[in-house]
N, C-alpha and C positions, 0 to 999 in steps of 0.2 A: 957477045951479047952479055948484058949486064943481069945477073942472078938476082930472083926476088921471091919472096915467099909472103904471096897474099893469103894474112889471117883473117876469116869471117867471123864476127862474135856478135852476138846478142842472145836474147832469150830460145827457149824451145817455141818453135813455129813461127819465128820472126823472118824466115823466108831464107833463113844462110845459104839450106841446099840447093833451094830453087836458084839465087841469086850464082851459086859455084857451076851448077850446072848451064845456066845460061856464058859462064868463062868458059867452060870448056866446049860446048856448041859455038857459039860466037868466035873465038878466040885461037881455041884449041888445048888452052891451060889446063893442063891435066892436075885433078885431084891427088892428093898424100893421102891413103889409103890407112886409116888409124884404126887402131884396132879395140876389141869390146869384148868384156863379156858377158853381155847382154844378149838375150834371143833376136833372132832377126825380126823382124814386123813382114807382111805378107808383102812380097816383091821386091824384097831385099835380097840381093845376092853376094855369098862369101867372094871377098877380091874384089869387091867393085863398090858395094858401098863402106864396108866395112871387113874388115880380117875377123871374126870369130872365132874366138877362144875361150876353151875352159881358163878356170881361175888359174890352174896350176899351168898352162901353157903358157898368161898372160903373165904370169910373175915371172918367168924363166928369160923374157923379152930383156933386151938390151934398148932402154927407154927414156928419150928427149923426155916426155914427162910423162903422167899421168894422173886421173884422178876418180874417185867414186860416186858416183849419180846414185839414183834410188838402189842402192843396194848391187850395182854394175861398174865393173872398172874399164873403163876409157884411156885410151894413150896412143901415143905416137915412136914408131923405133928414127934413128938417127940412120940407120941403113935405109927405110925408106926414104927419107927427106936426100940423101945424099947420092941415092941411086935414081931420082926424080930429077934433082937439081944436074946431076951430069949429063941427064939425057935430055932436057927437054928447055934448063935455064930459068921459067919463070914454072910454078903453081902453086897451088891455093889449096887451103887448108881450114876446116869448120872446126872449131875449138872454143872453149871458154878461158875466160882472162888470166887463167892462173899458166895454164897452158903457154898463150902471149906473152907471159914475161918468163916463163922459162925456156922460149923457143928464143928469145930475144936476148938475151944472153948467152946461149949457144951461137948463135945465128944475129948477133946483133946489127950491122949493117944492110941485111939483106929480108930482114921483116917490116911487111907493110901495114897496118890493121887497118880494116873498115869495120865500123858498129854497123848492124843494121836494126831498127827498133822496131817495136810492134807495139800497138795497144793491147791490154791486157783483153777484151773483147776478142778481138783478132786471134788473137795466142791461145785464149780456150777452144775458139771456134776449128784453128789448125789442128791441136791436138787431138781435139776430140775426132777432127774426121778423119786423122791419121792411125788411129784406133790407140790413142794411149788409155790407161784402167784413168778413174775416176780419183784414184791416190794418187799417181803420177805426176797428173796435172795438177792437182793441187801444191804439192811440191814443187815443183816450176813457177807456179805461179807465185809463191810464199818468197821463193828464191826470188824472183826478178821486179820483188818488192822490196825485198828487204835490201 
């Protein structure tokens, strides 16, 4: 079986997760479990959607990349991706683009990326009912303008 690792990218609420989780119902392609340390949102669960960690836990990581959102640092370990890829050959992983060229240069024959878009309409309306604060969203939104 030929390895592959499908990156999901686009804005906050342009449907990445919904689209990942439809690979893995449909498919079976299991998620790359990235880690944060950001609070969970209600019906988030640690190991499944996200690894949760304090600052000092997240810095201690041995880390494909990372990066910092509103004040939360994001990343990916290289032991996940490589303990994914042995077990399972293809999954998929929700990132933004700085993320994709650093995973693509670890990993460069075996990265696929789809954009997925959103109108800016759409993108406030997800966030908001996904309960992000009112600053959040405007940063995202500022972001997937500029």
């Amino acid at each position: 079986m030929k390895k592959k690792i499908i990156v999901l990218l686009g804005a906050s609420g342009s449907g990445k997760t919904t689209l990942g989780k439809y690979l893995t119902d449909a498919f079976s392609i299991p998620k790359l479990i990235t880690n944060t340390t950001r609070q969970p949102r209600d019906g988030e669960v640690d190991g499944v959607d996200y690894n949760f960690n304090s600052v000092g836990e997240f810095m201690e990581l041995e880390k494909v990349e990372y990066a910092e959102y509103n004040g939360n640092y994001y990343g990916l370990t290289k032991k996940e991706i490589d303990d994914k890829l042995a077990k399972h050959g293809i999954v998929y992983v929700v990132m933004e683009i700085q993320g994709l060229i650093a995973l693509k240069e670890i990993y460069p024959d075996l990265v696929v990326s789809v954009y997925v878009d959103v109108s800016l309409d759409e993108m406030y309306r997800r966030m908001k009912e996904r309960g992000d604060s009112l600053e959040a969203i405007a940063e995202r939104i500022t972001s997937a303008i500029l």
